[in-house]
Structure formats: C-alpha cells, structure tokens
KEKE-3310 file (N, C-alpha, C; in steps of 0.2 Angstrom, whole numbers, plus 5000, padded with zeros to 4 digits):
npx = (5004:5005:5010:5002:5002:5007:5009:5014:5008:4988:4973:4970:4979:4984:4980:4990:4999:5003:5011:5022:5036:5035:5039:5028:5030:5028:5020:5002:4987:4972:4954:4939:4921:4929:4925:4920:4919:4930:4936:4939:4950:4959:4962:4969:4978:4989:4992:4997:5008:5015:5009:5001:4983:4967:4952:4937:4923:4906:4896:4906:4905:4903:4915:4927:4929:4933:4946:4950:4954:4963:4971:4978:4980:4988:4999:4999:4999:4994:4980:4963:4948:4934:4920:4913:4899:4897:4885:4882:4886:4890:4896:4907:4914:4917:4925:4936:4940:4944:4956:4972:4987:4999:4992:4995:4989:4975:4959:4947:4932:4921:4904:4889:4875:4864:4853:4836:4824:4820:4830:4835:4847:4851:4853:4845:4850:4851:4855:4865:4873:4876:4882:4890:4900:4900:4902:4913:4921:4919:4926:4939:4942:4940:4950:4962:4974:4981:4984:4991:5003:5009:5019:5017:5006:4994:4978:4965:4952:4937:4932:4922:4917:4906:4902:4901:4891:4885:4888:4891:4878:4877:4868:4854:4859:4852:4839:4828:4820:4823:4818:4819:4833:4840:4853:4857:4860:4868:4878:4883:4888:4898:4907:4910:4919:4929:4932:4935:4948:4956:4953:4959:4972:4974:4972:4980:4994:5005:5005:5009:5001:4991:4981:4972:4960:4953:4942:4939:4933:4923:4916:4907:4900:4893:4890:4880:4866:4858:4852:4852:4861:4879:4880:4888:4896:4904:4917:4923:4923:4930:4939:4940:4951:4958:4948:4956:4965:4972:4965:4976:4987:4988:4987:4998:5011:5026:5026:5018:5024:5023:5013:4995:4979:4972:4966:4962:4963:4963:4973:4982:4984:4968:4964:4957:4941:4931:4918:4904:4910:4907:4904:4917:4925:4933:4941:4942:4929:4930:4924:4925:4937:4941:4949:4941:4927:4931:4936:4925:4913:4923:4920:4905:4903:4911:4902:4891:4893:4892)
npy = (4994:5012:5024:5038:5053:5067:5085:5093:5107:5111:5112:5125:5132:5145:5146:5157:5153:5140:5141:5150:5153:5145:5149:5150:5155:5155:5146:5140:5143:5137:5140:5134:5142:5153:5166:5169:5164:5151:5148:5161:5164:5153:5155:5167:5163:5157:5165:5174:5168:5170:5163:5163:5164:5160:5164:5154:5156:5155:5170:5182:5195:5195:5189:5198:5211:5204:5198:5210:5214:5205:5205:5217:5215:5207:5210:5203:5205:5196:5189:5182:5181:5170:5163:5151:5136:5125:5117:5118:5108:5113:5127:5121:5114:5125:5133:5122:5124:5136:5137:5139:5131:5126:5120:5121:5119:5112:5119:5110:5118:5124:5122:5116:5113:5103:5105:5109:5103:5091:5094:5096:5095:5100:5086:5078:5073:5071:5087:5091:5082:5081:5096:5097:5085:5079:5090:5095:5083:5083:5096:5091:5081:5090:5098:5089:5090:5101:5100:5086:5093:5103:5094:5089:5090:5095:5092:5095:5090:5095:5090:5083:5081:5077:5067:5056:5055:5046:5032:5031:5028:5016:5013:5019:5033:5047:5047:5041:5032:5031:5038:5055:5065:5078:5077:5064:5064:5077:5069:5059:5067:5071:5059:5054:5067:5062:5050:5053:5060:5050:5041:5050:5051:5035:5033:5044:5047:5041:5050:5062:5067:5072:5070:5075:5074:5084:5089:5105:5107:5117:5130:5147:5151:5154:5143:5137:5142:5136:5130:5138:5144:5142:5127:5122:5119:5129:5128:5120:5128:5139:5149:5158:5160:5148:5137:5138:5131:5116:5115:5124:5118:5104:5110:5114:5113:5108:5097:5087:5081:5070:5064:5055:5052:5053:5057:5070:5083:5095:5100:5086:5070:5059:5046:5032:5024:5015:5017:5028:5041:5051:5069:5079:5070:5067:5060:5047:5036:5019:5016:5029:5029:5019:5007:5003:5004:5018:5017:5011:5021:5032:5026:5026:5039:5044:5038:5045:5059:5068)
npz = (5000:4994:5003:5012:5006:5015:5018:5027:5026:5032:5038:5040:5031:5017:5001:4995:5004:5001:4990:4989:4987:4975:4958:4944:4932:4912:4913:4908:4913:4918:4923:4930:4933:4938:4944:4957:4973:4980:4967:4963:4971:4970:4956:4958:4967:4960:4948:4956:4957:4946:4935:4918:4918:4914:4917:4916:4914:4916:4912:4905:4907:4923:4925:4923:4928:4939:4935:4932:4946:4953:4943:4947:4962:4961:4951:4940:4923:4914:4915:4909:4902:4898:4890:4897:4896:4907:4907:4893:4879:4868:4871:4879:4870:4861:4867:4869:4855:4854:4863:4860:4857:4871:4887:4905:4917:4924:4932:4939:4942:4945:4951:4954:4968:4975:4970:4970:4963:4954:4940:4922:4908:4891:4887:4893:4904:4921:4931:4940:4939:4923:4925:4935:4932:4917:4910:4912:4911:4897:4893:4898:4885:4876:4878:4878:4870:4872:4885:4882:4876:4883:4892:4905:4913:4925:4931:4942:4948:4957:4971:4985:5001:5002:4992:5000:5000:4990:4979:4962:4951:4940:4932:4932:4931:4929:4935:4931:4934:4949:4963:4965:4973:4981:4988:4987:4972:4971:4977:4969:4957:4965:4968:4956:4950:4957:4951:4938:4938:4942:4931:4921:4926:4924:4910:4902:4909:4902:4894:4901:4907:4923:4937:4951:4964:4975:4990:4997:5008:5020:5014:5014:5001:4984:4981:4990:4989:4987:4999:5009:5012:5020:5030:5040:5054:5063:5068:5057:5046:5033:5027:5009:5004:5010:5008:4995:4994:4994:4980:4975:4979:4971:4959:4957:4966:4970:4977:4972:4961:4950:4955:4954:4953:4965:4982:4990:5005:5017:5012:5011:5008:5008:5021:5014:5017:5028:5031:5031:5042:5057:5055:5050:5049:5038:5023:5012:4998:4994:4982:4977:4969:4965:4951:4943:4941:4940:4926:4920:4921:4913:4900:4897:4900:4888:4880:4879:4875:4862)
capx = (5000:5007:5010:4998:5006:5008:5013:5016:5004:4986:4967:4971:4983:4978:4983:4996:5006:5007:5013:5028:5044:5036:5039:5025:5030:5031:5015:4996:4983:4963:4951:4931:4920:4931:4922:4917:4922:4937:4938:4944:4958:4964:4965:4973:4988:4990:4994:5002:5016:5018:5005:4993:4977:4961:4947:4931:4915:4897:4895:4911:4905:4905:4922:4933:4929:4936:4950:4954:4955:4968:4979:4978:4984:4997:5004:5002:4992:4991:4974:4959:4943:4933:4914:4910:4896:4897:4878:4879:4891:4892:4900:4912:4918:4920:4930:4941:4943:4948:4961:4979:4994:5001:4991:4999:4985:4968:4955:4938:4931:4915:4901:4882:4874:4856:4847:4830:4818:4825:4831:4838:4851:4845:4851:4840:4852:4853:4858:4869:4878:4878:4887:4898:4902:4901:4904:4920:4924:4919:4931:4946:4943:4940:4959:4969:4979:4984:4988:4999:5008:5011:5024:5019:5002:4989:4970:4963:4946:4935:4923:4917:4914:4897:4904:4902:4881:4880:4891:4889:4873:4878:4859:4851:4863:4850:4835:4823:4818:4824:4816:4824:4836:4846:4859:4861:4863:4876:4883:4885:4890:4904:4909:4912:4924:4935:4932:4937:4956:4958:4953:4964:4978:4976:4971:4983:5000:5011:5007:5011:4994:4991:4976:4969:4954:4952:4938:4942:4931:4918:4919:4902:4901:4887:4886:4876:4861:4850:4853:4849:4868:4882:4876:4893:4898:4909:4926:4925:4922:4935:4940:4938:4958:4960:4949:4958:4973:4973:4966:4982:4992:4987:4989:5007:5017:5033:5027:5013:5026:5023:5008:4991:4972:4970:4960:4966:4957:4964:4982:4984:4979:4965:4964:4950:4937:4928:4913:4905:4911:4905:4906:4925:4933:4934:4940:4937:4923:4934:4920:4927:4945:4941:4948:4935:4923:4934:4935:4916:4914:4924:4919:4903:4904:4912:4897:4886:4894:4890)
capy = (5000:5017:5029:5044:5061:5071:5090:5100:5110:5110:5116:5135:5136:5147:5146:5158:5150:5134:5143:5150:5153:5143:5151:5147:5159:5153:5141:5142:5140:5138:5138:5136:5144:5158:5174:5168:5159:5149:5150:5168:5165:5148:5159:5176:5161:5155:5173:5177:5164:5170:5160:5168:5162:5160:5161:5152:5158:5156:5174:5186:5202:5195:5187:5205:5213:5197:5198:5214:5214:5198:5210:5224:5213:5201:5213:5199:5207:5191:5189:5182:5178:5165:5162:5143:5136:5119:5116:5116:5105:5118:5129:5118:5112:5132:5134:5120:5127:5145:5137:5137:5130:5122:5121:5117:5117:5115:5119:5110:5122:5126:5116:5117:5109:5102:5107:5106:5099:5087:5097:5091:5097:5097:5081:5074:5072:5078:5093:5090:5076:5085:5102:5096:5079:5079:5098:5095:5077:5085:5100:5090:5078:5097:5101:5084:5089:5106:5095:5084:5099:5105:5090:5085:5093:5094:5093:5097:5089:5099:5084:5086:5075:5076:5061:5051:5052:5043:5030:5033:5024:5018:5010:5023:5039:5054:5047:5041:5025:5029:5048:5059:5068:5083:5076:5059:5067:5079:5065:5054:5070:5072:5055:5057:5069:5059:5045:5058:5061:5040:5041:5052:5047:5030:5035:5049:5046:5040:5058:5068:5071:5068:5073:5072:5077:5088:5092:5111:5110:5120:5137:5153:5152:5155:5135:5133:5147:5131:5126:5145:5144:5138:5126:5116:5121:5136:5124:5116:5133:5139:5158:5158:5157:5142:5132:5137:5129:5110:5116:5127:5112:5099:5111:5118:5111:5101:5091:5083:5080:5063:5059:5058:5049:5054:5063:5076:5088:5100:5101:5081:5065:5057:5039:5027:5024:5010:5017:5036:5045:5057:5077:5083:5066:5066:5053:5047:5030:5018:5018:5034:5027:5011:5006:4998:5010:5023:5013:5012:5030:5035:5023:5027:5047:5044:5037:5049:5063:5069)
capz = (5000:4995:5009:5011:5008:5020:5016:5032:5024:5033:5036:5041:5025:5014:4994:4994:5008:4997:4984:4991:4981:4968:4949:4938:4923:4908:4914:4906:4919:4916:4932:4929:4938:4944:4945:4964:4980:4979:4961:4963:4975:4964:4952:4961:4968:4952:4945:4960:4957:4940:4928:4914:4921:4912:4919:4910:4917:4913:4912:4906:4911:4928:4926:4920:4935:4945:4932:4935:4952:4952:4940:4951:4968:4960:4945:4936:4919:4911:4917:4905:4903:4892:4890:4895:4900:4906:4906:4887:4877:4861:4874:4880:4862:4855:4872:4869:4849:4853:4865:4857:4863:4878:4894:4910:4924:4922:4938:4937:4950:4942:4951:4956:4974:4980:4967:4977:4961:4948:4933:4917:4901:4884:4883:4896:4909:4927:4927:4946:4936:4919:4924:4940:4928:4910:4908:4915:4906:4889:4894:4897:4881:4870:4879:4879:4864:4873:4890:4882:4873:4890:4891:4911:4914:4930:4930:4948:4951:4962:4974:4990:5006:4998:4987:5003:5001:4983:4974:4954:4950:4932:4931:4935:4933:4927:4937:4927:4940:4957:4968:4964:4981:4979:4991:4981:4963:4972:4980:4963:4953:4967:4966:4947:4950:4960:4946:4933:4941:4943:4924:4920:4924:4921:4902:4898:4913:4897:4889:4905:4911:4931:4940:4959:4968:4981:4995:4997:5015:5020:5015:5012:4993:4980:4980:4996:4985:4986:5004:5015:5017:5026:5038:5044:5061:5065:5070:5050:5041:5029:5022:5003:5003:5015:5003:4988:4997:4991:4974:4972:4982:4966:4953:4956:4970:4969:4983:4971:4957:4946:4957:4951:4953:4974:4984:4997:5007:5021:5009:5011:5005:5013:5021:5010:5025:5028:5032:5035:5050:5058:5052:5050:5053:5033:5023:5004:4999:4990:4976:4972:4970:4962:4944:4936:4943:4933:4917:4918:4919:4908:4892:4897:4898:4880:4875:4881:4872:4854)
cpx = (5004:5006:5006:5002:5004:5012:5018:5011:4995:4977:4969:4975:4979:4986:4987:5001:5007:5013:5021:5033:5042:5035:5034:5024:5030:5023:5008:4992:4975:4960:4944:4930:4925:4931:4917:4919:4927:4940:4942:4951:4960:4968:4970:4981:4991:4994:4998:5007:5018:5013:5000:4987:4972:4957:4940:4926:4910:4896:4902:4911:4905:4911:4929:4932:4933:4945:4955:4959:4962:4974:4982:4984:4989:5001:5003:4995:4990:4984:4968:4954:4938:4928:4915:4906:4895:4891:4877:4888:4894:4896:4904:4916:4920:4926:4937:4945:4944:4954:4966:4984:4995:4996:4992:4993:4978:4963:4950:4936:4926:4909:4892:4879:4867:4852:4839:4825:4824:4826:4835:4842:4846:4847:4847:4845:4852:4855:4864:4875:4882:4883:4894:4901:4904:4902:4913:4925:4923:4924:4939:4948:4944:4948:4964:4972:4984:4984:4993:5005:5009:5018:5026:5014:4996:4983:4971:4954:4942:4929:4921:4917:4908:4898:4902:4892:4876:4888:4888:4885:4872:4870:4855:4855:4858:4842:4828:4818:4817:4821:4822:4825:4841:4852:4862:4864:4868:4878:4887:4891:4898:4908:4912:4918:4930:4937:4935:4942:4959:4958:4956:4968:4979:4976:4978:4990:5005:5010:5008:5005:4991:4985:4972:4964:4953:4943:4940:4940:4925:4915:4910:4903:4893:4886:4883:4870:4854:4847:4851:4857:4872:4880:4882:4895:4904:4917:4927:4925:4931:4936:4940:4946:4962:4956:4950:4964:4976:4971:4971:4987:4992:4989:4995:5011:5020:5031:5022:5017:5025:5016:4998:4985:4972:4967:4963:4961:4963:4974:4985:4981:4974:4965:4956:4946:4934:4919:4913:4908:4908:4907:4913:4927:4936:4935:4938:4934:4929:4930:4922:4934:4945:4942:4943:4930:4924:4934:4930:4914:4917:4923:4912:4899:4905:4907:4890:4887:4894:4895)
cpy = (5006:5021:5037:5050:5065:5078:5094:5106:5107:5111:5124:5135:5138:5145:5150:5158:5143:5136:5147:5150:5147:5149:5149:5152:5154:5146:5143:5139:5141:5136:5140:5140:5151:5163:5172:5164:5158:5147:5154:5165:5158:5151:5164:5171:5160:5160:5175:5175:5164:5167:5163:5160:5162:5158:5162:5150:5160:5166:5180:5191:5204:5193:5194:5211:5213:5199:5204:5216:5209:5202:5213:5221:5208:5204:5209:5202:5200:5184:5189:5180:5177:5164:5153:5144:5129:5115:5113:5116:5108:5122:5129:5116:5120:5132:5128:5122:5133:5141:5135:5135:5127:5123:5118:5114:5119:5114:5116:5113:5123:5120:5118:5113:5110:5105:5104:5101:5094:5091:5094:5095:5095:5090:5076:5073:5076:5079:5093:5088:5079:5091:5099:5089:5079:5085:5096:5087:5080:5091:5097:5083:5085:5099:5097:5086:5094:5103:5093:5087:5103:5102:5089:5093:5092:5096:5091:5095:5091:5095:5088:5080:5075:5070:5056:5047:5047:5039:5033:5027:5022:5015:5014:5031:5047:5053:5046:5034:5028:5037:5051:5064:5071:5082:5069:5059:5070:5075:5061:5059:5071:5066:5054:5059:5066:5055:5049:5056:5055:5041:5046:5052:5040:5029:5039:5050:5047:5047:5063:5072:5067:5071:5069:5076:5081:5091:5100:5110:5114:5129:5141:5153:5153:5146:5134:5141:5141:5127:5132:5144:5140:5134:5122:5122:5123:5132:5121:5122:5135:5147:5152:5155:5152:5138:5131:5135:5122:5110:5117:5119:5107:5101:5116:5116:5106:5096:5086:5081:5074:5060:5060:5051:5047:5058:5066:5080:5091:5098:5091:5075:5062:5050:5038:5025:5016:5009:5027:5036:5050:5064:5077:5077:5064:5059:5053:5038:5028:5015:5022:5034:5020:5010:5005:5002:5015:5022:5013:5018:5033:5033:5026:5035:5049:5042:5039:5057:5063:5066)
cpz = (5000:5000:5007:5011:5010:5018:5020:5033:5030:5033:5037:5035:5021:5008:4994:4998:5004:4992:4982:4989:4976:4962:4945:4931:4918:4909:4912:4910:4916:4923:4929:4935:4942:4943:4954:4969:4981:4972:4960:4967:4972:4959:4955:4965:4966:4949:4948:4961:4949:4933:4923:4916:4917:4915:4916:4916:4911:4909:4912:4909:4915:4930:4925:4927:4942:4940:4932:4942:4955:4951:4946:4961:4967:4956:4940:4927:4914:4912:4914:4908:4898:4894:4891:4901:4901:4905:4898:4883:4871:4866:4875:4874:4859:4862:4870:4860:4849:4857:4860:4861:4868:4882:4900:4915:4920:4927:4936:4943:4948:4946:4953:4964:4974:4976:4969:4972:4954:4942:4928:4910:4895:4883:4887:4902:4917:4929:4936:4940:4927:4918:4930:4934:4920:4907:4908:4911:4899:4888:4893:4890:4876:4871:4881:4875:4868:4881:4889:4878:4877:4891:4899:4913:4919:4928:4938:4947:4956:4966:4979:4995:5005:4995:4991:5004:4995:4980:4966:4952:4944:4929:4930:4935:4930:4931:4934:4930:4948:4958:4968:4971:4979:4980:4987:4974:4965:4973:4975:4959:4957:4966:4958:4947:4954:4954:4941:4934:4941:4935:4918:4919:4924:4913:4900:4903:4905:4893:4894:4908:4919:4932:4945:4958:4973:4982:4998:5005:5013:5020:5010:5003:4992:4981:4985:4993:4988:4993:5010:5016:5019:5031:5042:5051:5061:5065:5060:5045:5040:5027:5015:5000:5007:5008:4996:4990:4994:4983:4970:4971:4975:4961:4954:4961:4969:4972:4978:4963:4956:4951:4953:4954:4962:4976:4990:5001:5013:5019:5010:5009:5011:5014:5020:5018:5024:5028:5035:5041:5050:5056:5053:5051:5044:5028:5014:5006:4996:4984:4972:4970:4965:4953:4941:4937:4938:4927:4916:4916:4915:4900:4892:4896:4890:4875:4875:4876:4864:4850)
residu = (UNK:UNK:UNK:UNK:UNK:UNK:UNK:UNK:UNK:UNK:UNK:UNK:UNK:UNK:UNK:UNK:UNK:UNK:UNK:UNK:UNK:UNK:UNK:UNK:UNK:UNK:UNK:UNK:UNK:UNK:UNK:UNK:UNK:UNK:UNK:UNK:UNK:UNK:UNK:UNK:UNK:UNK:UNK:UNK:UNK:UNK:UNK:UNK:UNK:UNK:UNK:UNK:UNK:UNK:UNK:UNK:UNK:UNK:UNK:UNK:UNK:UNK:UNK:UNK:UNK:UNK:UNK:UNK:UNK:UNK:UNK:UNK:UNK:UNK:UNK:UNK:UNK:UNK:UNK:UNK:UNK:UNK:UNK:UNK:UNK:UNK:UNK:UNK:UNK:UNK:UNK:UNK:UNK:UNK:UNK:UNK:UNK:UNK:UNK:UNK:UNK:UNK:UNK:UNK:UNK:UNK:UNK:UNK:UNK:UNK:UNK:UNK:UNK:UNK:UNK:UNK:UNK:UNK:UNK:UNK:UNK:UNK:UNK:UNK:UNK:UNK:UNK:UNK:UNK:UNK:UNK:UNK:UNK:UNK:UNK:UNK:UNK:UNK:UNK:UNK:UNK:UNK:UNK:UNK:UNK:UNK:UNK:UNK:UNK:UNK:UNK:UNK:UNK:UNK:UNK:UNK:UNK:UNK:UNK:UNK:UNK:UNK:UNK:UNK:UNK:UNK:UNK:UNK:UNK:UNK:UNK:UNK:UNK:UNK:UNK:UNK:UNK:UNK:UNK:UNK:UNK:UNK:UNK:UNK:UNK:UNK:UNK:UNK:UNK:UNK:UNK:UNK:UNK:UNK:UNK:UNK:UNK:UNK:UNK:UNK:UNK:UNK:UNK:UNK:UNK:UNK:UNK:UNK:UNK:UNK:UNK:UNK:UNK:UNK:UNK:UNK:UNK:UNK:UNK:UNK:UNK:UNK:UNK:UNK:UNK:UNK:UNK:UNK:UNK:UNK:UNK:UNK:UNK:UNK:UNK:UNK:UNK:UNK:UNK:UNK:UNK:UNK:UNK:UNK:UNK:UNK:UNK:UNK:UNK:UNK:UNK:UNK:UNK:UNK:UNK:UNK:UNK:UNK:UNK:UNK:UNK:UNK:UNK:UNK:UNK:UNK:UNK:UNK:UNK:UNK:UNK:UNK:UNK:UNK:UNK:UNK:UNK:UNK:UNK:UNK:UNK:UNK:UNK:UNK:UNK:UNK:UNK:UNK:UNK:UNK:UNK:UNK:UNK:UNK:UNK:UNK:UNK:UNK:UNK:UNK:UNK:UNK:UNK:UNK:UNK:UNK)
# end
C-alpha cells in the first residue's frame, strides 16, 4: 500500500502559503468557475506565482471585474477571461477550439449543489451530474491535445465530502427510475469527479497528464444558494483562501510531482474509509478510488457525448 502524503501544509493554510517561492512563469493555467468563492483565490495564487490564468465563466462580464482585480493585487496582467458554460456542450467544444497552445493546469472548480427539484440538460440528463460531471469530462477531452503539449500537465478535480452520500449509480445515473434527492445526485456527481482524476491518469499518465481530487472543506460560497447557506459548524468553516489551498496544492506544487488519481482535502491526502464517520473526521469511499469504477465512467461518459 502506497504511503499517504503528507505535506506540512494544513486546514488553516491558505493558497498563497502553498505557493511560496514557487515560479509558475512561463505556465498556462485555466480555472472554471472563477468569477466567485474559491475559484477567485485559485486563480489570484496562480497569477500570483507567475502564471497567465484564464478564467472560464458562465458569464464574462462577471468574470473582467474578477480579472481585474487579480491583476491589480498580484501585477500579474496576464489575466483572462473566456465564455464557457458547462451546462451546454456547444460551449464547452468552441472553448476548447479557441484554445491554442500548451496548457499546463487546468482547475475543474465550476460546480452546482442540492438542486432542490429534479432538473435536466437538453440532453435529458441531470443537470447536478451534467454540469459538475460531463461539463468538465467534455472540457478536458476538448483540451487533451493542449495538455499533452504541456509536456507533464495537472488537472485538479473539484469533489466534496458530499461524494460520501451517493456511489455513481451507472443504472440509473439521470433518474429516470429511482426519487429523485438533491443530496444523492450531488453526492453521485461528486463521486464522478473523483472517478474523473483515477481516469485520468490511468488513460493519459504516458502523455504527462496527472490529475487528483480535492475536498476544498467547508467554506460561504454562491454554491450553498439552494441550501439558505452555510450550515457546517463554525470549528469546520474555511476563508475563501484556505479552501483554495489544496486546489492550488494539486495544481502547482513540487510536493505533488509525478503523482496523480488521489483525493486530498485539508492540503493532504485522505485515508480510504471504511465506512462514514462522523462530520469533519473526513475521509474518501473507496467507490470513488476504484479502477473499474473509473474505466466504467469513463467509456461510458464517452458514449454519452456527441
């Protein structure tokens, strides 16, 4: 059994203490999702150790705002912003077709939670699963080319200790049999995302492409809209730049070099559980870790897309 890595790094660090006399000039970063929460501070590390950043949101002419403000506190002016919406898969395909050139890091951070009634994609999927999942697997199939033209390039999957309330229900994955439950689509669609970074690099390793998982924690963002809030108890909450900490941690630190398809959370890896525990004792399922699981998911995402 591989040894858990251990950083030094913890829950209080924030993303520009991981980042620390790292250099990422000369590096091209994309982070969904960051015109908000810990999107923005992944981005604002990122930039602030040197990288041109893009960030691809729903809405630009909420993200140039965000984009400026980034420049303005890191210097860094190579600070963009690109229309995608992962909801819809024409979106996701012109995004990957304006992209040129190499890309080194790429953040899934973009996600949705607890949508209260069943909702659905145009192509009939549900829409938890759709945008946290298939947005983001049709995103880095539109940008493997400018991955492996990187020449030893990170993907960052953004789950969730949510992942621990739904295995990936391949029977049943958009709810067309079983009661539809807010908390089980998000749990499935986080689960996913761990499966995603397993499938990753067990698909794309020999072209230099690695990718983990990370639980950011529990931090006040736009994603608890559908929930009244924050509801994790005061000792587990996060600043915005604590849980862009492990984010950052997976997509630029030396300490995570040559490693890939693991799940982290408060800057470390997690140990595989047995069974839930109680609030904060963390922890990944080993569902969300499981090859075959991964190989499932990923032939079967392939054959969901256009």
């Amino acid at each position: 059994m591989t040894d858990r890595i251990q950083t030094g790094f913890g829950f209080a660090t924030r993303a520009d203490e991981v980042l620390a006399g790292v250099d990422l000039s000369g590096r091209r970063a994309v982070v969904t999702g960051a015109n908000s929460g810990i999107g923005v501070e992944t981005a604002r590390a990122l930039a602030g150790a040197g990288a041109e950043v893009t960030l691809a949101v729903r809405r630009p002419e909420a993200g140039r705002p965000i984009a400026a403000d980034i420049t303005a506190t890191t210097g860094n002016a190579h600070v963009r912003v690109e229309q995608l919406d992962l909801a819809d898969l024409a979106s996701v395909t012109a995004f990957g077709g304006r992209w040129s050139g190499p890309l080194h890091i790429l953040v899934n951070n973009a996600g949705i939670m607890a949508l209260p009634e069943l909702e659905r994609s145009p192509e009939g999927w549900e829409a938890q699963f759709a945008t946290n999942f298939m947005g983001h697997f049709a995103l880095v199939q539109a940008l493997h080319d400018a991955l492996a033209a990187a020449g030893g390039a990170r993907v960052v999957c953004l789950s969730s200790t949510g992942h621990l309330f739904s295995p990936v229900i391949f029977d049943d994955l958009h709810y067309h049999f079983r009661p539809y439950d807010p908390w089980s689509a998000y749990g499935q669609s986080k689960t996913a995302d761990v499966l995603l970074a397993v499938g990753i690099t067990r698909h794309w390793s020999g072209e230099g492409i690695l990718a983990n998982a990370a639980h950011p924690g529990a931090i006040a963002t736009n994603l608890q809209k559908h929930t009244g809030g924050l509801r994790s108890p005061e000792q587990f909450r996060k600043t915005p730049p604590q849980g862009a900490a492990t984010s950052v941690l997976l997509a630029a630190s030396p300490l995570l070099d040559g490693i890939g398809g693991r799940y982290f959370e408060d800057c470390n890896e997690s140990p595989v559980l047995e069974r839930s525990g109680p609030m904060g004792t963390g922890g990944v399922a080993p569902f969300a870790l499981d090859p075959a699981n991964a190989d499932r998911l990923w032939d079967t995402a392939l054959a969901l897309l256009p």
